[in-house]
N, C-alpha and C positions, 0 to 999 in steps of 0.2 A: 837614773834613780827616780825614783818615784817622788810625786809633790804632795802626796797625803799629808795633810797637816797634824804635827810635832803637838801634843800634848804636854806639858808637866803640872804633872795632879798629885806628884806623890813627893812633899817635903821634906821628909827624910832620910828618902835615895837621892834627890837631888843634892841634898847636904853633900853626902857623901862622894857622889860622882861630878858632881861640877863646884857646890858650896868651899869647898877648900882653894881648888882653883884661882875662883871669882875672889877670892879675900888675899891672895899671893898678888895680881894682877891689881885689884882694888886697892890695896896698902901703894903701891906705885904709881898709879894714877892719882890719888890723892895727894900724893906729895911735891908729883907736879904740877898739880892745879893752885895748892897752897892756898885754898882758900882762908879769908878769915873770920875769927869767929863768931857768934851768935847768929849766924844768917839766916834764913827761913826756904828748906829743902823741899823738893820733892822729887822722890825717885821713882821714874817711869817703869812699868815692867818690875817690882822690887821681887818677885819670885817668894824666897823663902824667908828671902830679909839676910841673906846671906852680907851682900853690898851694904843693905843700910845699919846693920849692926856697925860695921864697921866705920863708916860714916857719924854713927852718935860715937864711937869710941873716939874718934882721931880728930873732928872737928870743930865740937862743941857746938852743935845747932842751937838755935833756938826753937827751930820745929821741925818734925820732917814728915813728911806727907806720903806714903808709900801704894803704889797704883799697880793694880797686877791683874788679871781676867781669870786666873785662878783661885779660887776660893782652899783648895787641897795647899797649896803654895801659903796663901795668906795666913793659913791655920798654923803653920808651921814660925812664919815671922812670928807671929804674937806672943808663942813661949821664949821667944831670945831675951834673955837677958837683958843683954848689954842694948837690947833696940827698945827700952819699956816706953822710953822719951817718943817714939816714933807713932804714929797713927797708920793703920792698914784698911782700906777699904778695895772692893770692886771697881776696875773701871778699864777705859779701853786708851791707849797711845794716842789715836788718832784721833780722840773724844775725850780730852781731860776734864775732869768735873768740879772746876777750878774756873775762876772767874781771871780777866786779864790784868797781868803787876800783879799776881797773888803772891810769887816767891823771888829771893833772892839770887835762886840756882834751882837749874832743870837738871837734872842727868840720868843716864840711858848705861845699865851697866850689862854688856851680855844681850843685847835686847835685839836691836839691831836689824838681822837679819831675820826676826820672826815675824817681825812686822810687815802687814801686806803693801802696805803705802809708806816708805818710811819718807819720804818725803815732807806727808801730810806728819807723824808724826814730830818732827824736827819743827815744821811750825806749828803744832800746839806747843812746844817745850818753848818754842822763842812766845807764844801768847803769853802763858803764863809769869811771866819771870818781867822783872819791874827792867825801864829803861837802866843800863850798866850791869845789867844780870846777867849769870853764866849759862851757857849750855854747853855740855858736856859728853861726852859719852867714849866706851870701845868696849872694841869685839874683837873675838880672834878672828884670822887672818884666815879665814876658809878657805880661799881661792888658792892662798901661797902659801897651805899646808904647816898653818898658827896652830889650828886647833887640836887641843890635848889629845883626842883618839884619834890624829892622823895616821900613825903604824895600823891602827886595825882598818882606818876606813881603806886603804892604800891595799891594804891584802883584799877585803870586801868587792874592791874592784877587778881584781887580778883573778879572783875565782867570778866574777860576775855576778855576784850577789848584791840585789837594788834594794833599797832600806830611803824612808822617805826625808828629807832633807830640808832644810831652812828654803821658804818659797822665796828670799831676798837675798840669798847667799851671797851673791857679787857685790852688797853692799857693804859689805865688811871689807873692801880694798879700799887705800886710802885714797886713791884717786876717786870714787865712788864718796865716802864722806866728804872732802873736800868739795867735791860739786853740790854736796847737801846741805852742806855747812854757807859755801859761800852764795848759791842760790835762795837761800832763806834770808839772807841777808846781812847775816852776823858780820861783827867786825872781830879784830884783832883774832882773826882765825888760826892756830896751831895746831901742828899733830906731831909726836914724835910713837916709838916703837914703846910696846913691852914687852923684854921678856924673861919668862918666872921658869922655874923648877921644882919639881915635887917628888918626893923618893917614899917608892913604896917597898916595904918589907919584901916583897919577892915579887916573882910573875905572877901567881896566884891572884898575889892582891890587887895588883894591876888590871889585869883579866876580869875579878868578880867585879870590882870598882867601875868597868867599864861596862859591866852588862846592867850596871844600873840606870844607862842611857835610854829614856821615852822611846827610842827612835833607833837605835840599834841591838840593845839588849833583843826586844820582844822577835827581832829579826832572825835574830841568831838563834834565840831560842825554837825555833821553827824548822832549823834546817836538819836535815838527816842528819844520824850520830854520826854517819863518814864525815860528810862535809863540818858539821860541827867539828872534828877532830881535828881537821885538814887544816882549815882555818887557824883555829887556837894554837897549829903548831907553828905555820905560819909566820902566827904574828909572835912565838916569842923566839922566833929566830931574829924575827928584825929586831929585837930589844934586848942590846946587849945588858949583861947583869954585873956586878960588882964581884970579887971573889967571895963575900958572905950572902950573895944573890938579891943583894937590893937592887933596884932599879930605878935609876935618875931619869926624866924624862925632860924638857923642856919643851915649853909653849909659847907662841907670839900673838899680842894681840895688836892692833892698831887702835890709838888715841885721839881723840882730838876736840880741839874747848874752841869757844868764842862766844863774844860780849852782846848784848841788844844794844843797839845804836840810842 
């Protein structure tokens, strides 16, 4: 596969093809980090504001601080509702704009693997965050086939069709966090699994919802109306349907928190 670098510019298809996702996956990870309340947030990478909506709903912030390099992404948090408590600005992972002990809690929702250094990014998130502070984060399971469009990437490969891909991908295995987590230094290191399910109305829905992907939709849209066919049939042979043709799919991500010394 290719390493052309993954754009998301477009807030509103990302709602729909990953924003639902990221809130099934996000409600669980929150519950087991259990933070408490009035803390002072900031979420790395916050995309659409999908994570930090959720985040002002379940945890009672005092502040949340929302950091994303997409300006098309941030346009989109700012009308959520439920995030009005939240602030969204421009800025980079690996460069937080944020002074050292600014927050109570760092977290990394979905991020992960798009980071070119995520190294460097885990210690800006340990910078910012006061001694006994959290850091946070999970991503699905790329490597061990977590992530939601695994049926189509899986056929993608099996016809040979290359569509470009997270340049950190293998950072999303937990042995891979764990060495990020405990190399930074953090204490009281944990990870445990997530995993969600989502049912869509039929194959269709499944299908268009997926072509809303930065990085595979524009792929597919490309390819001859055969192989286009080929594929789409493909993949809804591997997705078995319900007798009323819903389809239940399940995703895994991997988790994992720890404290500033």
């Amino acid at each position: 596969m290719s390493e052309q670098k993954i754009r998301f510019d477009d807030g509103a298809a990302y709602e729909q093809m990953m924003g639902i996702w990221s809130g099934l996956a996000g409600k669980t990870f929150l519950d087991w980090l259990a933070p408490p309340k009035a803390l002072r947030w900031i979420d790395v990478g916050c995309g659409n504001g999908a994570f930090t909506e959720l985040l002002v709903e379940n945890c009672a912030p005092s502040e949340v601080q929302g950091i994303d390099p997409s300006e098309g992404q941030l346009a989109y948090a700012r009308t959520r509702p439920g995030a009005r408590l939240a602030e969204f600005r421009l800025g980079d992972a690996m460069a937080l704009p944020f002074p050292a002990d600014r927050f109570d809690a760092a977290i990394m929702a979905l991020v992960l693997v798009f980071v070119p250094e995520p190294a460097k990014a885990v210690a800006e998130m340990l910078r910012v965050v006061r001694p006994g502070g959290i850091v946070a984060a999970y991503m699905w399971d790329m490597p061990g086939g977590g992530f939601p469009l695994e049926p189509l990437l899986i056929e993608m490969r099996a016809m040979e069709i290359t569509a470009p891909r997270p340049p950190q991908r293998e950072a999303s295995r937990m042995e891979a966090m764990l060495d990020l987590w405990n190399g930074a230094g953090l204490e009281n290191v944990e990870t445990r699994e997530i995993t969600v399910h989502r049912t869509f109305a039929d194959f269709d829905d499944w299908w268009m919802t997926g072509m809303k992907s930065p990085s595979l939709g524009p792929t597919i849209a490309a390819l001859s109306p055969q192989d286009h066919a080929a594929l789409k049939s493909r993949v809804r042979a591997r997705l078995p349907a319900a007798s009323d043709g819903r389809i239940t799919y399940a995703a895994r991500a991997n988790a994992i928190k720890g404290s500033r010394s």
